[in-house]
C-alpha positions in Angstrom: -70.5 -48.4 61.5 -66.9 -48.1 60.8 -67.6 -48.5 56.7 -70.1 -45.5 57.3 -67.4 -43.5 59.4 -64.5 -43.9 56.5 -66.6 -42.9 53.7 -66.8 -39.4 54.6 -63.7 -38.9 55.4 -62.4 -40.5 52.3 -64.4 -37.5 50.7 -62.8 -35.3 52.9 -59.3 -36.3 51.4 -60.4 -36.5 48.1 -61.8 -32.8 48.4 -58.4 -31.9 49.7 -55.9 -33.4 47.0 -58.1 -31.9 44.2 -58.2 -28.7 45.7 -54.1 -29.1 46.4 -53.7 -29.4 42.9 -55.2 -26.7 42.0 -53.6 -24.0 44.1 -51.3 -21.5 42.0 -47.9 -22.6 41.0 -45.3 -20.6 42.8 -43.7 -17.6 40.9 -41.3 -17.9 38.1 -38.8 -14.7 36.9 -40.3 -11.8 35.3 -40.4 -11.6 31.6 -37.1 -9.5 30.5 -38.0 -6.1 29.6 -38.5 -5.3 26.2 -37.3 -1.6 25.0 -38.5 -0.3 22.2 -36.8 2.4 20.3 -36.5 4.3 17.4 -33.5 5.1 15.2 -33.6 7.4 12.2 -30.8 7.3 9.7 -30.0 11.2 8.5 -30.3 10.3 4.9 -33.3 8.8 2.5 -34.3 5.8 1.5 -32.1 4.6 -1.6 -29.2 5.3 0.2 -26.6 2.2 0.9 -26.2 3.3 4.4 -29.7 3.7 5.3 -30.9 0.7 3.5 -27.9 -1.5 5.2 -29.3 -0.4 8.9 -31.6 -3.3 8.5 -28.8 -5.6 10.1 -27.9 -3.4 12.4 -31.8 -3.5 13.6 -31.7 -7.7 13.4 -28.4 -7.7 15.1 -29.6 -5.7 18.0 -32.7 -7.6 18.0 -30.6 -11.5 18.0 -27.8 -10.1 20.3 -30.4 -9.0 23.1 -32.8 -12.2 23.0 -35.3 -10.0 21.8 -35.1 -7.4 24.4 -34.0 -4.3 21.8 -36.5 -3.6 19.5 -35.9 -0.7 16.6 -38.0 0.8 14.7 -36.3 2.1 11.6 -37.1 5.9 9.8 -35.5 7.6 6.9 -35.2 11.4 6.3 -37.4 13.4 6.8 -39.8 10.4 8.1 -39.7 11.8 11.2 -36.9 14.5 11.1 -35.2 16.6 8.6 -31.7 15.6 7.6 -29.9 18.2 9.6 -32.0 17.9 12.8 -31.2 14.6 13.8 -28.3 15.9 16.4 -30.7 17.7 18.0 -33.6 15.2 18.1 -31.1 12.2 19.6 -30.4 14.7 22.7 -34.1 15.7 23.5 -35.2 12.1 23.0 -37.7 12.4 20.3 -35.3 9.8 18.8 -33.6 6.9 20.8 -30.6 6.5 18.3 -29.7 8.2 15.1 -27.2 8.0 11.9 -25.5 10.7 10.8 -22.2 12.3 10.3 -19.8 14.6 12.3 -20.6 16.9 10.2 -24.1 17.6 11.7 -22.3 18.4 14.7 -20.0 21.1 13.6 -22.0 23.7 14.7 -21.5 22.8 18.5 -18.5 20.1 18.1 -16.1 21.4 15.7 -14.2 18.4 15.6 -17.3 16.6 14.6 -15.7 18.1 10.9 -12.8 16.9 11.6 -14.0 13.0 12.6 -16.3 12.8 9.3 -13.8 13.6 6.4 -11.1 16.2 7.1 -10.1 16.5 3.4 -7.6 14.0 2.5 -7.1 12.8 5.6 -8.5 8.7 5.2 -6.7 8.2 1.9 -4.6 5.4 2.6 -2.0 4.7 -0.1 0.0 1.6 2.3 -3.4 -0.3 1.5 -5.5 -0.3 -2.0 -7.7 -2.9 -1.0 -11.3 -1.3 0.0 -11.6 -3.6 3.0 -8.2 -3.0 3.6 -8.0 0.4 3.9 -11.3 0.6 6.0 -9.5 -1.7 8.5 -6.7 0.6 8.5 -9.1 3.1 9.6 -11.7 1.6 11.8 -8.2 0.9 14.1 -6.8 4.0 14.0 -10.4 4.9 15.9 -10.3 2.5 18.3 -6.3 2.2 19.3 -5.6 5.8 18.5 -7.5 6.9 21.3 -9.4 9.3 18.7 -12.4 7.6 19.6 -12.0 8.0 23.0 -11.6 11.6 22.3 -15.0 11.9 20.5 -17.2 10.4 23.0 -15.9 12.4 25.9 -16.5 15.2 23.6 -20.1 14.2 22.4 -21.1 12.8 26.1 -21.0 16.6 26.8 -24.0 16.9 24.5 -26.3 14.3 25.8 -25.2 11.3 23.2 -23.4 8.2 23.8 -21.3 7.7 20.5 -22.0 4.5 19.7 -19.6 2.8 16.9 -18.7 4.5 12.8 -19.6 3.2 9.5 -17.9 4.4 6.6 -19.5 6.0 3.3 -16.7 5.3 1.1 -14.8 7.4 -1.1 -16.2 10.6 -0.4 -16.7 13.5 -1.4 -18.3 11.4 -3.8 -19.2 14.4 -6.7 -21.8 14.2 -9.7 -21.9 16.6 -11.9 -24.3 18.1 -15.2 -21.2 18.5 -16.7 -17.7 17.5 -16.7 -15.5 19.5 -14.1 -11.7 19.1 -15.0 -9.8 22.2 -14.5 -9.7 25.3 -12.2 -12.1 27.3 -14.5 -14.8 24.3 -14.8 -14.6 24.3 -10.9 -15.2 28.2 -10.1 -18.2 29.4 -9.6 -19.8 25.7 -10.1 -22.6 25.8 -7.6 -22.2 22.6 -5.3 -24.6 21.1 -2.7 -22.8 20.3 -0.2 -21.8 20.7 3.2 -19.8 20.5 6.8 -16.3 21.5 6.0 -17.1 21.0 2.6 -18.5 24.2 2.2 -15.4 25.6 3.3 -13.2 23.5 1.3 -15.1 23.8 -1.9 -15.4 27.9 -2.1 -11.8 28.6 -1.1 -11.2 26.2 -4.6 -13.5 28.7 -5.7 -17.1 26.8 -6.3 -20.7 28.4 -5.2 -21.5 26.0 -2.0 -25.1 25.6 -1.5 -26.1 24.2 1.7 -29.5 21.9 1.0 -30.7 18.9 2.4 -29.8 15.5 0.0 -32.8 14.3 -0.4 -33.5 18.2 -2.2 -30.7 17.5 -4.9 -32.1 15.2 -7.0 -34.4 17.9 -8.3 -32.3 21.3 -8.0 -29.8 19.1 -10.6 -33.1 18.6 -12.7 -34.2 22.5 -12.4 -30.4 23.4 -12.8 -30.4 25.4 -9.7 -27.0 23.5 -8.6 -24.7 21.6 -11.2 -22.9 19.2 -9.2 -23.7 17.0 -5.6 -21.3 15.7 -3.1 -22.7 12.2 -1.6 -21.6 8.8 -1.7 -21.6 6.0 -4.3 -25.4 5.4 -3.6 -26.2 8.5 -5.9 -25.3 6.3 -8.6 -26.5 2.4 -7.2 -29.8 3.3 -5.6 -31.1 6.6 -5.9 -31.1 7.1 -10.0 -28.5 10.2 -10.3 -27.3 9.1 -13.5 -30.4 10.8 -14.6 -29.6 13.8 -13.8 -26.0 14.4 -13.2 -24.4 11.7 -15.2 -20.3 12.9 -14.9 -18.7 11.1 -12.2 -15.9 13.7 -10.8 -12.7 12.2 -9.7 -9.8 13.4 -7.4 -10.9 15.2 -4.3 -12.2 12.1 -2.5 -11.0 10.5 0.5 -10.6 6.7 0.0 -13.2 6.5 3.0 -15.2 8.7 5.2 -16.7 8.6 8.6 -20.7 8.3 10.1 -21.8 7.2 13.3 -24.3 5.7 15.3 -25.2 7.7 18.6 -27.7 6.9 21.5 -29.5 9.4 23.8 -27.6 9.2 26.9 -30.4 8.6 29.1 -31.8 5.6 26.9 -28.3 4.6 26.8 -27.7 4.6 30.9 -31.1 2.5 31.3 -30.0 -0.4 29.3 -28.2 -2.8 31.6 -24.6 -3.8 30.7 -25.1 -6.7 28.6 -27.9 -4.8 26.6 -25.4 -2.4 26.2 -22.9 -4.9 24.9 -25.3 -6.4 22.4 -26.0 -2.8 21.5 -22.1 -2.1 20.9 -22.0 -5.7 18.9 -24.8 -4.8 16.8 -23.0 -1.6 15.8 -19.6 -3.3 15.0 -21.8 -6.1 12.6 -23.1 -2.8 10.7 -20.2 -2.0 10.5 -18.8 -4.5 8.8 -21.9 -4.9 6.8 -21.1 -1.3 5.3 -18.2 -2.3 3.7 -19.1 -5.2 2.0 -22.0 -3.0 0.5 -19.8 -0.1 -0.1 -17.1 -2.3 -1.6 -19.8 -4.1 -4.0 -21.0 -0.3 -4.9 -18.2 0.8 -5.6 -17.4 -2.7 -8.4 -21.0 -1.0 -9.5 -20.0 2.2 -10.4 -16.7 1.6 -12.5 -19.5 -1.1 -14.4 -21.4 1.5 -15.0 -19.0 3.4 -16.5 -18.0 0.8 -18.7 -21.4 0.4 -20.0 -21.9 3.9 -21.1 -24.3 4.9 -18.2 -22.1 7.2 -16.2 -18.7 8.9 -17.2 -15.8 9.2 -15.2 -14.2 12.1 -15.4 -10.7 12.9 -13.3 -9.8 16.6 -12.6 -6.7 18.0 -13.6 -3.3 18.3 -12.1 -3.6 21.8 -11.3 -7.0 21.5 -9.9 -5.9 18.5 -7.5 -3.3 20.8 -6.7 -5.4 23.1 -5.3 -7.5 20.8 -3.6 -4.7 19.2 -1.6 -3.2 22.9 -1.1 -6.6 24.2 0.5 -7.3 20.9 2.4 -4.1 21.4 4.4 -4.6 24.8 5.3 -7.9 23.7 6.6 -5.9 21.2 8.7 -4.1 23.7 11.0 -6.8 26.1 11.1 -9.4 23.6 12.2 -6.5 22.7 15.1 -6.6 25.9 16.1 -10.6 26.1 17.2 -10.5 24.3 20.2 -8.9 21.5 22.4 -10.7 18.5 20.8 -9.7 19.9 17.4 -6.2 20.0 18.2 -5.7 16.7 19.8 -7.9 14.8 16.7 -5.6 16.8 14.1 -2.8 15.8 16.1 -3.8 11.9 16.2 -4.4 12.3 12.4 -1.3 13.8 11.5 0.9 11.7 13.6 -1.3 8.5 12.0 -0.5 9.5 8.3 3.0 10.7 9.2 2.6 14.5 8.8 4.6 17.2 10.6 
């Protein structure tokens, strides 16, 4: 009897530890959240700066474990060239790439950030990486940078980190340009305080987007294009405006990153650090491209494909006499203005 009385109760336990097993493991964390988000640079593809945003993307991808995902457009992939200010505050983008210049509308000393003329040519240093060093700290320690994202905070963006585009105003031309005559009346696409700068000299400034130059050289409908050195390296300019023009560039100029502020205030600190480290990689990333570009262009000319061509005395002259006017003119349009001019002037030792 007491063989027959154990044997269901052996089933009982048996019944019991399987069942045991099986119950649901208690809960782990919850997966980190994974943000996706789009950035769209303000320029096309071919462009050194656009096509470099690819490690800025992987950067904020490794630095995050995964948690910041970017899509990557172009212009006009999503938005025109000169609407991405205003898509980064409404939030149809997340981030964008751009320049001051964009800005000068509402920010007048986002002209003043992306290339007051003459004001990042840095003589102490005539190393390219160098001189961009020279600049990036000015930004950071000068407390210019400070100054722009209280300023740009006022209009829904966080301002992120810069970039720089090289020596800019980077000018190609359907002819060569050399003296005051060649310049007047040249018609010019260009831009920002450009546009200013340029017709004072006495050039025609017309105001399209970059990606519509290639064509309006082609058509002659403008003769010459301010960009960068990727005109030359990665968007096939030589084609069509094959004169290099030297003399009026800066030896670098300023674009930045910026974040919608509200995407930017959900990201939790360290997000928003490996956000701000992704930005200082592309940085740096820049101006190894921009330095390599640059080695390209002067081969270029060697070989025949492009030819440099240096404006005159007289017209420099006039460049750098027009470019300083604009300096205490654009310190008189508001506070911003007059503090960044300040910072500048006191940096490269004017009165």
């Amino acid at each position: 009897m007491k063989k027959l009385f154990l044997i269901p109760l052996m089933i009982v336990l048996a019944v019991g530890l399987v069942f045991s097993g099986c119950a649901a493991p208690a809960p782990g964390p919850a997966p980190a959240k994974v943000y996706e988000l789009k950035l769209q640079c303000a320029y096309p593809r071919g462009d050194l700066s656009m096509e470099t945003l690819a490690v800025f993307v992987d950067a904020a991808d490794r630095r995050s474990n995964g948690q910041l995902k970017i899509e990557l457009f172009a212009a006009p992939e999503i938005v025109g060239m000169f609407e991405v200010p205003e898509a980064v505050k409404k939030g149809t983008l997340d981030l964008g790439m751009e320049t001051g210049g964009f800005w000068a509308g509402v920010l007048p000393v986002g002209d003043v950030e992306f290339s007051l003329p003459y004001a990042y040519r840095i003589p102490e240093d005539d190393t390219y990486k160098g001189s961009a060093e020279i600049v990036r700290n000015f930004f950071f320690d000068s407390g210019f940078l400070s100054l722009l994202r209280e300023e740009y905070a006022k209009q829904g963006v966080y301002y992120l980190d810069i970039h720089s585009y090289g020596p800019v105003p980077f000018m190609v031309a359907t002819k060569p340009i050399k003296t005051v005559d060649d310049f007047k009346g040249t018609p010019i696409r260009t831009d920002s305080m450009w546009m200013e700068w340029h017709n004072r000299i006495g050039a025609t400034g017309v105001d399209i987007p970059g990606d519509e130059a290639y064509m309006a050289l082609k058509l002659g409908t403008i003769d010459a294009h301010i960009w960068d050195v990727s005109l030359y390296t990665g968007m096939g300019f030589e084609e069509v405006a094959p004169y290099w023009i030297r003399g009026e560039e800066n030896d670098h100029s300023i674009g930045h990153i910026i974040v919608n502020m509200n995407v930017w205030n959900s990201l939790s600190p360290d997000l928003q650090e490996a956000l701000a480290g992704a930005g200082e990689d592309y940085w740096y990333a820049v101006v190894d491209v921009y330095e390599n570009a640059i080695i390209q262009c002067y081969e270029m000319a060697k070989q025949g494909v492009i030819t440099e061509v240096w404006m005159d005395d007289e017209l420099i002259a006039l460049h750098e006499k027009v470019a300083h006017e604009l300096w205490d003119e654009y310190a008189q349009k508001d506070a911003a203005c007059a503090t960044a001019v300040a910072l500048i002037k006191e940096w490269r030792g004017f009165k």
